[in-house]
C-alpha atoms as an extended CHARMM CRD file, in Angstrom:
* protein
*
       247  EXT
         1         1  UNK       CA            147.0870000000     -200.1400000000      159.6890000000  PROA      1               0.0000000000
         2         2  UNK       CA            148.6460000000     -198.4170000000      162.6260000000  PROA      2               0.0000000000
         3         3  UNK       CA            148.3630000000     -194.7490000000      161.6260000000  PROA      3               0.0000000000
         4         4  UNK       CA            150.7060000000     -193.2620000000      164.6400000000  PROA      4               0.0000000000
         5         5  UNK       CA            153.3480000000     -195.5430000000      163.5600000000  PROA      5               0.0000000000
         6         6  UNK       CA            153.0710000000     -195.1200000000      159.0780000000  PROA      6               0.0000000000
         7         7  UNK       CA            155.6140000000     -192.1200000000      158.9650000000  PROA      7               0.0000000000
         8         8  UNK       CA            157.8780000000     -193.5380000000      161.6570000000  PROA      8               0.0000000000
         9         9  UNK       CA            161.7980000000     -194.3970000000      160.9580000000  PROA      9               0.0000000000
        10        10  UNK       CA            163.3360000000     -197.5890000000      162.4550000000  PROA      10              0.0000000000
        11        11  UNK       CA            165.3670000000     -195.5690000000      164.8550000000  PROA      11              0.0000000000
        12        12  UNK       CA            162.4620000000     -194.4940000000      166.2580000000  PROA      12              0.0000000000
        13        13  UNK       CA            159.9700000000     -197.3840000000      166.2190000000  PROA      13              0.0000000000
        14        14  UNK       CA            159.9820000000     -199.7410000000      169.3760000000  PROA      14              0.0000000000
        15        15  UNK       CA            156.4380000000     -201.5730000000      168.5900000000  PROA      15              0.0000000000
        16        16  UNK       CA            156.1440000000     -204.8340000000      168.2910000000  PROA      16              0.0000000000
        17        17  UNK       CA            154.0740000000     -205.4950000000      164.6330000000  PROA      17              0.0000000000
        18        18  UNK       CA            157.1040000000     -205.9050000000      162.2380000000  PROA      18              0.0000000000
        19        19  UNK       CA            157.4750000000     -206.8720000000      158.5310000000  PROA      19              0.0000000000
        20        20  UNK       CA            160.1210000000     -209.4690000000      159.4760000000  PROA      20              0.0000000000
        21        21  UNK       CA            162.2630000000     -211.7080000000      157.3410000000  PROA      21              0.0000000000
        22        22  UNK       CA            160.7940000000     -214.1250000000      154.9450000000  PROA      22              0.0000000000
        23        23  UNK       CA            157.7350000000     -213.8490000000      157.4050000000  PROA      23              0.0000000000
        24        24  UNK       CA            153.5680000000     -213.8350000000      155.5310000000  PROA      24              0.0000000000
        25        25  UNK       CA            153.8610000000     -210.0260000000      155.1620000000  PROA      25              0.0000000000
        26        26  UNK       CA            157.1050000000     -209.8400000000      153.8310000000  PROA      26              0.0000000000
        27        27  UNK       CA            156.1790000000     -212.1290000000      150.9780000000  PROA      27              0.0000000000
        28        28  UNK       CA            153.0490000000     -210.2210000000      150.2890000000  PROA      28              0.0000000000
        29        29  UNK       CA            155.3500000000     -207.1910000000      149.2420000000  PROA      29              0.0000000000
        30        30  UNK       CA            157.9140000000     -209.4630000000      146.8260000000  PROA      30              0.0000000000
        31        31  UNK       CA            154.6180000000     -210.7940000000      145.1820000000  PROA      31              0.0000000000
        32        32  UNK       CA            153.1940000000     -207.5070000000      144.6210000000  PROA      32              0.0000000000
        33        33  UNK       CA            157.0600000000     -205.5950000000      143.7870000000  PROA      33              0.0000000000
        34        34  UNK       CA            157.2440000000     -208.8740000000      141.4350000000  PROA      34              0.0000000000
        35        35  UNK       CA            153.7450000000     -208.2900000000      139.9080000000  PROA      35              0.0000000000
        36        36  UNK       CA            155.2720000000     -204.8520000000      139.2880000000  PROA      36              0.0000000000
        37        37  UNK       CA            158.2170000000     -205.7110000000      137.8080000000  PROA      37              0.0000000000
        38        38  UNK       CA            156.7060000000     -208.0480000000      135.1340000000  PROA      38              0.0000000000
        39        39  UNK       CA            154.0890000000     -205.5190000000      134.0320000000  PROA      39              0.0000000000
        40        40  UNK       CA            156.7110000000     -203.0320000000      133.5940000000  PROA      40              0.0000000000
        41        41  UNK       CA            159.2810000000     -205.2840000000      131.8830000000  PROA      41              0.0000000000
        42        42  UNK       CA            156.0680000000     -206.6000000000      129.6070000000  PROA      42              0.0000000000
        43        43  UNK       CA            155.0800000000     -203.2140000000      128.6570000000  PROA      43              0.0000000000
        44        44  UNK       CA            158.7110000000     -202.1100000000      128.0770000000  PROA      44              0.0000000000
        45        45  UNK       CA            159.4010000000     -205.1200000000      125.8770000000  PROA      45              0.0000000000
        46        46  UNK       CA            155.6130000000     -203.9490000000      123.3900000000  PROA      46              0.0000000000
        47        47  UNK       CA            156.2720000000     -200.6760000000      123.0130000000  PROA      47              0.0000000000
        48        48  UNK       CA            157.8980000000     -198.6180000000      119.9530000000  PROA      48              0.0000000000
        49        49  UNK       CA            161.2710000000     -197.2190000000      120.1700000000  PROA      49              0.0000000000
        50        50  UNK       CA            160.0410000000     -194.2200000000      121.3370000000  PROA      50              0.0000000000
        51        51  UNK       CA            157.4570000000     -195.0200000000      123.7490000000  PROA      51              0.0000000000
        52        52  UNK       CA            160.5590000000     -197.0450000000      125.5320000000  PROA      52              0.0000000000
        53        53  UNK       CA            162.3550000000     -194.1340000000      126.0110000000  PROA      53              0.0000000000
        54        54  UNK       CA            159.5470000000     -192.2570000000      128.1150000000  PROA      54              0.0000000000
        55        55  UNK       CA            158.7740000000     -195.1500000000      130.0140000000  PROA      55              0.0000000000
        56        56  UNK       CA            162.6230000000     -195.3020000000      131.3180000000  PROA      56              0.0000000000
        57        57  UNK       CA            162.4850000000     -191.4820000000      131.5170000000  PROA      57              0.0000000000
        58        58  UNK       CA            158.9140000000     -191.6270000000      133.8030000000  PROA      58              0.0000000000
        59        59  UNK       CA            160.8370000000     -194.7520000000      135.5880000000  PROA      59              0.0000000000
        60        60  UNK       CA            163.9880000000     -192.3610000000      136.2640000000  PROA      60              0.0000000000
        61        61  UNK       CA            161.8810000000     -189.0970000000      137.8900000000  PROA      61              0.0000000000
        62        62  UNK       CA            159.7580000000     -191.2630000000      139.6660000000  PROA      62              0.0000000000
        63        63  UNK       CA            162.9240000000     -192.9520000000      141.6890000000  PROA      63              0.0000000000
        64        64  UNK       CA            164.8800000000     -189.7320000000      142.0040000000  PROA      64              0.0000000000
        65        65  UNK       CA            161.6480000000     -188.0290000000      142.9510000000  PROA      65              0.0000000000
        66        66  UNK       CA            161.0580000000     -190.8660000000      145.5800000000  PROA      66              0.0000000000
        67        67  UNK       CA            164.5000000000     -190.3080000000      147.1250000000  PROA      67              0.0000000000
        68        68  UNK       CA            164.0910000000     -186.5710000000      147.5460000000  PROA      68              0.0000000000
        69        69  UNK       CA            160.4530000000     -187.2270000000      149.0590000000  PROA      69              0.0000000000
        70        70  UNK       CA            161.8390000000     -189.4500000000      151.8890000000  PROA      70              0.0000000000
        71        71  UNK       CA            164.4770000000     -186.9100000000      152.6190000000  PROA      71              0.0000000000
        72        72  UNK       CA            162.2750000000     -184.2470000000      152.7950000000  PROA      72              0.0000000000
        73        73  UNK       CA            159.9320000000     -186.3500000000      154.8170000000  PROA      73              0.0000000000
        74        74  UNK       CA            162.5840000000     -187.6420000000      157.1690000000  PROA      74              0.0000000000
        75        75  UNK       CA            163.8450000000     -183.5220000000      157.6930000000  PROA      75              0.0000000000
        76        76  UNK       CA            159.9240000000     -182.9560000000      158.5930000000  PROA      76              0.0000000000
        77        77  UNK       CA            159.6760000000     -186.1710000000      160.7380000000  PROA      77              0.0000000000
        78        78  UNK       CA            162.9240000000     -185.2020000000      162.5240000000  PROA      78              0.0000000000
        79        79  UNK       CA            164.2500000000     -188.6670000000      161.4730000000  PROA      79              0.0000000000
        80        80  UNK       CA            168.4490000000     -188.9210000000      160.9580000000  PROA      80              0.0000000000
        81        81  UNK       CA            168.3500000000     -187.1170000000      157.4300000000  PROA      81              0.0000000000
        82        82  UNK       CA            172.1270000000     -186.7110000000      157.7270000000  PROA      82              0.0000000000
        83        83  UNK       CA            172.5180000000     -190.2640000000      157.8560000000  PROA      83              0.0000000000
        84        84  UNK       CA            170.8590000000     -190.6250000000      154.6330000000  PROA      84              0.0000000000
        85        85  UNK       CA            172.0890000000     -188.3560000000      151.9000000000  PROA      85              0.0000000000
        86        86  UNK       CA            171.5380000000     -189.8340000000      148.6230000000  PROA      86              0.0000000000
        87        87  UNK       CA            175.4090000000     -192.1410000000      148.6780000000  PROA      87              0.0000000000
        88        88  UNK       CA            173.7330000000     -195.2710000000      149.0930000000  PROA      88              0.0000000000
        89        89  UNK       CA            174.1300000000     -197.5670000000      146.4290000000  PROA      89              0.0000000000
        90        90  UNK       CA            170.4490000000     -197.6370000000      145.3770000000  PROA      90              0.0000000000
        91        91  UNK       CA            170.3280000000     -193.7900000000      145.7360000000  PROA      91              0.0000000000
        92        92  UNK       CA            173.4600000000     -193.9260000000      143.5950000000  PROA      92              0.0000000000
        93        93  UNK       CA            171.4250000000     -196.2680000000      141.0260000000  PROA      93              0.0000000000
        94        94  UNK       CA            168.4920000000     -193.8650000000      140.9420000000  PROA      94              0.0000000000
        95        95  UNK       CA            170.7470000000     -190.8670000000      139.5890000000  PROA      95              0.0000000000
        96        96  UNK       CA            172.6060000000     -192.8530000000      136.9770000000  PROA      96              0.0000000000
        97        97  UNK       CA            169.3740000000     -194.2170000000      135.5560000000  PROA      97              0.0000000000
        98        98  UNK       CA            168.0700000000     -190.4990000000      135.2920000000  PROA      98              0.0000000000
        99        99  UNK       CA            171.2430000000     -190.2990000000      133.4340000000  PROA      99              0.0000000000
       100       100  UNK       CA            171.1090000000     -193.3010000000      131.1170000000  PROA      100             0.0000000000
       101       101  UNK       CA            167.2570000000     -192.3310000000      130.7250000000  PROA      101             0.0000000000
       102       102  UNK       CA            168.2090000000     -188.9370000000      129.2770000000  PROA      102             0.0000000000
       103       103  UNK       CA            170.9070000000     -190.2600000000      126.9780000000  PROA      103             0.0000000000
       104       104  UNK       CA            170.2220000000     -193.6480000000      126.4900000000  PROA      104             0.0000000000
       105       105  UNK       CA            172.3320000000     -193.6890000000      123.5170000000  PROA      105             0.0000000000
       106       106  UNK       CA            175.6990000000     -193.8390000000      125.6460000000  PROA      106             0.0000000000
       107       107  UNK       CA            175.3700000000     -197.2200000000      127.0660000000  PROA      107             0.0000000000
       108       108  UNK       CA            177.5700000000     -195.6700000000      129.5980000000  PROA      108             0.0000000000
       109       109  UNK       CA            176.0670000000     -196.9010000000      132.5820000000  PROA      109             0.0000000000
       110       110  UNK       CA            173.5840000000     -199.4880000000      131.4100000000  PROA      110             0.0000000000
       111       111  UNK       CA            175.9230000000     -202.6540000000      132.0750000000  PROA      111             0.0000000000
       112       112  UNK       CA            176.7110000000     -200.8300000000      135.0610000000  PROA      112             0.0000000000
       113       113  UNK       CA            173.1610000000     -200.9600000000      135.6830000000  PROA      113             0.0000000000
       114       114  UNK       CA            172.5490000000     -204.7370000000      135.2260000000  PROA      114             0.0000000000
       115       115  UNK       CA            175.4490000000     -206.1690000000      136.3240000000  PROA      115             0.0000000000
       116       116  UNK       CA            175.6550000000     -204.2110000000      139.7870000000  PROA      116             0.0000000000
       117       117  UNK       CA            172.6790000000     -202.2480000000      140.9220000000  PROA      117             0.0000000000
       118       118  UNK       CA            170.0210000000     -205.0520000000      139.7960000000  PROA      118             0.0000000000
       119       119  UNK       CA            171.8180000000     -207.4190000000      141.8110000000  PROA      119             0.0000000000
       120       120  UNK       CA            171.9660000000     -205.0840000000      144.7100000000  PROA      120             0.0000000000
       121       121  UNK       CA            168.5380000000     -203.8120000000      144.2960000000  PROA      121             0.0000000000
       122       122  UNK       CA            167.2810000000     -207.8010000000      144.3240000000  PROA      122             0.0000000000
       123       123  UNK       CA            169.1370000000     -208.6110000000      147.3560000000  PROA      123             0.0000000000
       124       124  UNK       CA            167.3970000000     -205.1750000000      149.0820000000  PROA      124             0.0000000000
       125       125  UNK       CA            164.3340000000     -206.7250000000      148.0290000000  PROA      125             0.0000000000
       126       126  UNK       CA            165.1600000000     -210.1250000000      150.0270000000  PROA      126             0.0000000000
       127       127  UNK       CA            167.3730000000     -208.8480000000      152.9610000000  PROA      127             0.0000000000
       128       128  UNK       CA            165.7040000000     -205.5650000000      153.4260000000  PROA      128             0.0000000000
       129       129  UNK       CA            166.7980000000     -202.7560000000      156.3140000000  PROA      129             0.0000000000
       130       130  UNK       CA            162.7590000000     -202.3530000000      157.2560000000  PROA      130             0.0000000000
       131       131  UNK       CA            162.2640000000     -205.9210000000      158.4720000000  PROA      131             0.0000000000
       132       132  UNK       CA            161.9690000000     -203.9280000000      162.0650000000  PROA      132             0.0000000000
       133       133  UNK       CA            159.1130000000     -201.7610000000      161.1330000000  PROA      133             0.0000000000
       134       134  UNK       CA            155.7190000000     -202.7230000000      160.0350000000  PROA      134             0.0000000000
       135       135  UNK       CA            154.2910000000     -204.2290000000      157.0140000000  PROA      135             0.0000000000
       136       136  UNK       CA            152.3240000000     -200.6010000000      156.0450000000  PROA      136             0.0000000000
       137       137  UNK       CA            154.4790000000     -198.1550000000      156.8490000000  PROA      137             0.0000000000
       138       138  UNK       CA            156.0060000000     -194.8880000000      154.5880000000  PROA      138             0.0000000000
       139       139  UNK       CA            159.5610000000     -196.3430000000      154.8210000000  PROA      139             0.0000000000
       140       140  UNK       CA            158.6650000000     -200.1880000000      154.2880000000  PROA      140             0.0000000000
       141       141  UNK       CA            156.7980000000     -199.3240000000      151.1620000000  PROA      141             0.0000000000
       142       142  UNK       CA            159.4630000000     -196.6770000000      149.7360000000  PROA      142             0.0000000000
       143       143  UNK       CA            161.8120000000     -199.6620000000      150.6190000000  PROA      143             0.0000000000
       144       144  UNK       CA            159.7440000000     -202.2610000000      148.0400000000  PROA      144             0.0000000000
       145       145  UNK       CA            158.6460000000     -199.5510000000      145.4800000000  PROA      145             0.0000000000
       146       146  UNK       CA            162.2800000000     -198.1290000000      145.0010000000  PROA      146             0.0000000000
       147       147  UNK       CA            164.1760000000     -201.0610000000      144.5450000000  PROA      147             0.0000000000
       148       148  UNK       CA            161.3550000000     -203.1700000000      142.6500000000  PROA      148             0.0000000000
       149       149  UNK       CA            161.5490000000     -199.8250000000      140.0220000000  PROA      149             0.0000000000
       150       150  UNK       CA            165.6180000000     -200.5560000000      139.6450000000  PROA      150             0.0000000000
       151       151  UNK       CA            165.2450000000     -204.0770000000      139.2390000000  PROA      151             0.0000000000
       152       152  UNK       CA            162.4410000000     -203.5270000000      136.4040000000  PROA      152             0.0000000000
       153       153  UNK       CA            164.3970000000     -200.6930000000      134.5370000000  PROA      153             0.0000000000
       154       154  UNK       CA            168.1540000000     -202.6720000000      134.3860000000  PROA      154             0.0000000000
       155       155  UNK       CA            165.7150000000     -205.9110000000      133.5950000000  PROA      155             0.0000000000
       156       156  UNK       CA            163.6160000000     -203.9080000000      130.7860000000  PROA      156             0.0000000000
       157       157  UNK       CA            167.2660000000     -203.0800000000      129.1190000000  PROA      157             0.0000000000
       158       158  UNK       CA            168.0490000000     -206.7580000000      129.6390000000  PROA      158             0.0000000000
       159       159  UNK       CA            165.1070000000     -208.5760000000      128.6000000000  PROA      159             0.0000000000
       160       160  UNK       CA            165.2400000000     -206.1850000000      125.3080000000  PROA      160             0.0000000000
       161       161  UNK       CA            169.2610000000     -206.7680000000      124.5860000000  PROA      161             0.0000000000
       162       162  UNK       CA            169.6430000000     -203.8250000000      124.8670000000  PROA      162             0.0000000000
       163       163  UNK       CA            172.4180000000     -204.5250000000      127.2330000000  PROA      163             0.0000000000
       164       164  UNK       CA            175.5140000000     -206.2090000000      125.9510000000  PROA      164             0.0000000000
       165       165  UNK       CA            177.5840000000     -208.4290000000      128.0230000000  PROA      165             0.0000000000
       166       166  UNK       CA            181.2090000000     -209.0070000000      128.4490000000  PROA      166             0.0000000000
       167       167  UNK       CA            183.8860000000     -210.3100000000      130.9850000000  PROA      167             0.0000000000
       168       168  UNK       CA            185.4190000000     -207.0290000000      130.3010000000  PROA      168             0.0000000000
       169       169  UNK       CA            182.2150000000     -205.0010000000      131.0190000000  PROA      169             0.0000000000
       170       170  UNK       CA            182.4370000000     -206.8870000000      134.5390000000  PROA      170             0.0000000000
       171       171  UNK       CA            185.1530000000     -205.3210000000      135.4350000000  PROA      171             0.0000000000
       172       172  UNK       CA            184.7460000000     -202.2060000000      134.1700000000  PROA      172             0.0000000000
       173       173  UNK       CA            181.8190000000     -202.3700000000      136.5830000000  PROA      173             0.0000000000
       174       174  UNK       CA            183.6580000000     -203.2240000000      139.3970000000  PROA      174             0.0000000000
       175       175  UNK       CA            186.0830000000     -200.2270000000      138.6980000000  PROA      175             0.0000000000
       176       176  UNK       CA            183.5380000000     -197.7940000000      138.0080000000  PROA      176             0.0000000000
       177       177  UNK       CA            181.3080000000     -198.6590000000      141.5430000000  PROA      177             0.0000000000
       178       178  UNK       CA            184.6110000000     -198.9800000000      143.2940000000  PROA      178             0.0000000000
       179       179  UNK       CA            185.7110000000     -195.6810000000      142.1890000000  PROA      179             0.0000000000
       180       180  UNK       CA            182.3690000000     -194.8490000000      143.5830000000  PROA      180             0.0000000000
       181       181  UNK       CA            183.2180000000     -196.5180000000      147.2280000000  PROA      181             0.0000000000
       182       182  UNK       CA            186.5570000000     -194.6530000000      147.5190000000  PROA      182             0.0000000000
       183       183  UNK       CA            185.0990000000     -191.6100000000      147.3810000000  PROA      183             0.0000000000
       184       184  UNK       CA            182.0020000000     -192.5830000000      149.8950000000  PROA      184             0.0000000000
       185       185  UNK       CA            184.3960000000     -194.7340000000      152.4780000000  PROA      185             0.0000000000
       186       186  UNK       CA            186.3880000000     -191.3450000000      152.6610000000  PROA      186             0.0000000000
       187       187  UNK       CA            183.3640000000     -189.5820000000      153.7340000000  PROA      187             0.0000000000
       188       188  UNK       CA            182.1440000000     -192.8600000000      155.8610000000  PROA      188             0.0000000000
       189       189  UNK       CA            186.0060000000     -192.4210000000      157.6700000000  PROA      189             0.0000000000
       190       190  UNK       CA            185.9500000000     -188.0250000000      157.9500000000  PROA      190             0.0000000000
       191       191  UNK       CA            182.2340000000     -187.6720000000      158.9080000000  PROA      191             0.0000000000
       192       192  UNK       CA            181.9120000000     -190.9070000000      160.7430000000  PROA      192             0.0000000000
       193       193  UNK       CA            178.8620000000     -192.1800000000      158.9520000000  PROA      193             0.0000000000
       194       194  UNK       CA            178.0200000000     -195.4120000000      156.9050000000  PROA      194             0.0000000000
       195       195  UNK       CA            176.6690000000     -194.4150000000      153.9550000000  PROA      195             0.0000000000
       196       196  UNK       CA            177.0040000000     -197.6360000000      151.4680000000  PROA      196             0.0000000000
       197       197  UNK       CA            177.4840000000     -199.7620000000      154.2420000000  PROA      197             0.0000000000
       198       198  UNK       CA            181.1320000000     -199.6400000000      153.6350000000  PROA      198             0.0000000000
       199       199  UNK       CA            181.6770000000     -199.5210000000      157.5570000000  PROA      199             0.0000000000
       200       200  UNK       CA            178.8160000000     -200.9960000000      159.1240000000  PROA      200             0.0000000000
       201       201  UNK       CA            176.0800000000     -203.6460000000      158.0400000000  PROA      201             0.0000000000
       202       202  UNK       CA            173.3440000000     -201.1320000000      159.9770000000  PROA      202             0.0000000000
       203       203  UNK       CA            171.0140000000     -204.0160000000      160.2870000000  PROA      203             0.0000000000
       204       204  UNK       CA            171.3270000000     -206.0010000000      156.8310000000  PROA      204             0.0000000000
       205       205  UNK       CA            171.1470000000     -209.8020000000      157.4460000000  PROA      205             0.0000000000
       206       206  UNK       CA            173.9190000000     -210.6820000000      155.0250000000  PROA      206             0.0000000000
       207       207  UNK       CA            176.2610000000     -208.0150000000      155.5070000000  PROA      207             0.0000000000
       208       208  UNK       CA            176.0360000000     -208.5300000000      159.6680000000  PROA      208             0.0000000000
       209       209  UNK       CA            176.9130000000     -211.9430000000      158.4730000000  PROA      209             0.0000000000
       210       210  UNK       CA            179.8530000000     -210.8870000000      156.5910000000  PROA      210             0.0000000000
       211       211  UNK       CA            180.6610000000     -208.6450000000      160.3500000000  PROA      211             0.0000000000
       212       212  UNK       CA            180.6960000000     -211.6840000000      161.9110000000  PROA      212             0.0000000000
       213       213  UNK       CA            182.7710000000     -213.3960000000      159.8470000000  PROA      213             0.0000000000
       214       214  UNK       CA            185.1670000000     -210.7890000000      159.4410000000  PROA      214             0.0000000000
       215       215  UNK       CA            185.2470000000     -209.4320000000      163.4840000000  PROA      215             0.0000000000
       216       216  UNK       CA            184.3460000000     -205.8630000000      162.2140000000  PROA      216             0.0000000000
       217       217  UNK       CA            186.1040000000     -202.6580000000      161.2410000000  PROA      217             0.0000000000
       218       218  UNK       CA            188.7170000000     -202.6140000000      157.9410000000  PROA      218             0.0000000000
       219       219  UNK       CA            188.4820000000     -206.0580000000      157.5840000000  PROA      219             0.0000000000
       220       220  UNK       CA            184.7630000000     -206.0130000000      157.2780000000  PROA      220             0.0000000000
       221       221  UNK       CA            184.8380000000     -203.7710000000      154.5790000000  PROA      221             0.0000000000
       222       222  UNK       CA            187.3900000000     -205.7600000000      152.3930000000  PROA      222             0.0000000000
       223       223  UNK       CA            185.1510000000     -208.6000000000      153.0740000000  PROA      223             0.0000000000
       224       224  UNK       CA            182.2810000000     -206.4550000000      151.7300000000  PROA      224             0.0000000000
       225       225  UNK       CA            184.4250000000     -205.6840000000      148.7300000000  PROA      225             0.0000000000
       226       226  UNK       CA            184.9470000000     -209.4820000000      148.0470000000  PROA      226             0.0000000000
       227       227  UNK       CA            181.3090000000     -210.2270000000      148.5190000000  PROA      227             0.0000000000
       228       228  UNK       CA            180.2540000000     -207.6600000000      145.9960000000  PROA      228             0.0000000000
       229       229  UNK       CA            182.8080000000     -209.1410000000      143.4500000000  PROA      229             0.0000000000
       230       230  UNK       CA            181.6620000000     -212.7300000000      144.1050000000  PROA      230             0.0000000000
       231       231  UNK       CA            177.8920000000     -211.9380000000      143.8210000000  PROA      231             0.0000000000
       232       232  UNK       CA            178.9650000000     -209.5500000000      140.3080000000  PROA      232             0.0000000000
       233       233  UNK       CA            180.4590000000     -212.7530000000      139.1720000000  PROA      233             0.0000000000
       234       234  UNK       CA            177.5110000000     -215.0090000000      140.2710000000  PROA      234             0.0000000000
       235       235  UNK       CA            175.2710000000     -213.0450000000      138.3770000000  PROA      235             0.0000000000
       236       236  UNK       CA            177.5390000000     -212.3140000000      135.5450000000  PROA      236             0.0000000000
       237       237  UNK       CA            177.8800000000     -216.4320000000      134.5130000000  PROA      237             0.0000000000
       238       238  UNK       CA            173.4740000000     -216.6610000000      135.4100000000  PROA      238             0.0000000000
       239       239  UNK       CA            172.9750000000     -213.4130000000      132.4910000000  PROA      239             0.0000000000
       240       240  UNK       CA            175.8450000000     -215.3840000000      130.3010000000  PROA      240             0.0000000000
       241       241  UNK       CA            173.5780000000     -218.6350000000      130.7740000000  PROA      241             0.0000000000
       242       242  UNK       CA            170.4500000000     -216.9660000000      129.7380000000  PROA      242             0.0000000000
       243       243  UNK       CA            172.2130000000     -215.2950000000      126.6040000000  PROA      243             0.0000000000
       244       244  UNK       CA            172.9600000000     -218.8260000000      125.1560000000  PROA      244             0.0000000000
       245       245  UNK       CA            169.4040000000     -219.8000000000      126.3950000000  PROA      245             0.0000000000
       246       246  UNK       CA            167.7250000000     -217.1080000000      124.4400000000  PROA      246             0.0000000000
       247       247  UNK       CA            169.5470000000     -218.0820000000      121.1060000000  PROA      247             0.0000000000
């Protein structure tokens, strides 16, 4: 492990020993955020009622208290804090699971939960932002840990049907996160930033794809918006198939 380079941010790293895409390393960390994920789904799904509720409740600090670590570590590390206030869609998902975690009764947010931030947390898992930095470092593990915890609280509501599906739930989703995205793109527009990647990919595989595609600027972001209601759907139908499966 290269020690001057664990607390470094991508902005600043210019080595040459990166996780990269799909790549022996990479792999390593879905096996082991995989390994996590099943344990904690397992453990969810043998537990009594009540149990449950402090595992989604130790699940919730832990990935709100992991956000406010790497901003705190990024202000000491004199990394681009600014650029990463917590309105990013996985920072988002942290602070409504806190919320569904403390009143788990309201079912408010927990299709929410499954039907947008799993997907998005998966698809951080595959196309992460860290692929430039190295395998061990503070912000390629944060990156695994983080989203592996979403995907294994919205699939431990899931797996235990506790989570019920419907076509109108889908788009009650979609409203709900794109209420969400108005209020972010204004601040991506006023301040000039990117937060959500509503107006740039900042190094994503599949959303410089979509930049590509789409040449950039407004048009990129509608694109994004299509995307994220193509993949809802996508995953929608595969949760639908599994329902009939499990009957």
């Amino acid at each position: 492990m290269d020690r001057d380079n664990f607390w470094v941010h991508k902005d600043h790293f210019s080595g040459a020993s990166s996780l990269g895409q799909f790549s022996v390393p990479h792999l390593i960390w879905i096996a082991i955020v995989v390994a996590l994920i099943a344990a904690l789904v397992i453990l969810y799904r043998n537990v009594i009622r009540s149990q449950q509720y402090n595992i989604r409740k130790v699940i919730a600090l832990t990935l709100v208290g992991m956000d406010i670590f790497k901003l705190c570590t990024m202000a000491l590390t004199g990394a681009p804090v600014a650029e990463y206030l917590p309105l990013e869609i996985c920072s988002i998902a942290s602070y409504l699971i806190l919320l569904d975690a403390l009143w788990p009764e309201s079912k408010f947010f927990s299709p929410l939960l499954v039907l947008l931030f799993l997907p998005a947390a998966i698809m951080a898992l595959l196309f992460p932002t860290v692929i430039g930095l190295p395998p061990i470092n503070f912000y390629t593990i944060h990156q695994f840990i983080f989203h592996g915890l979403i995907v294994a609280y919205a699939l431990s509501l899931y797996v235990n049907k506790e989570v019920k599906l419907s076509y109108g739930a889908l788009w009650a989703a979609i409203l709900k996160i794109f209420i969400i995205a108005l209020g972010v793109y204004y601040i991506d527009i006023k301040f000039n930033k990117t937060f959500m990647f509503l107006t740039d990919p900042y190094g994503n595989p599949v959303l410089s794809l979509i930049w590509n595609i789409t040449g950039g600027g407004r048009m990129y972001t509608i694109g994004l918006v299509l995307f994220v209601i193509v993949v809802l759907h996508i995953f929608y139908f595969i949760f639908k198939m599994i329902d009939k499966l499990r009957r």
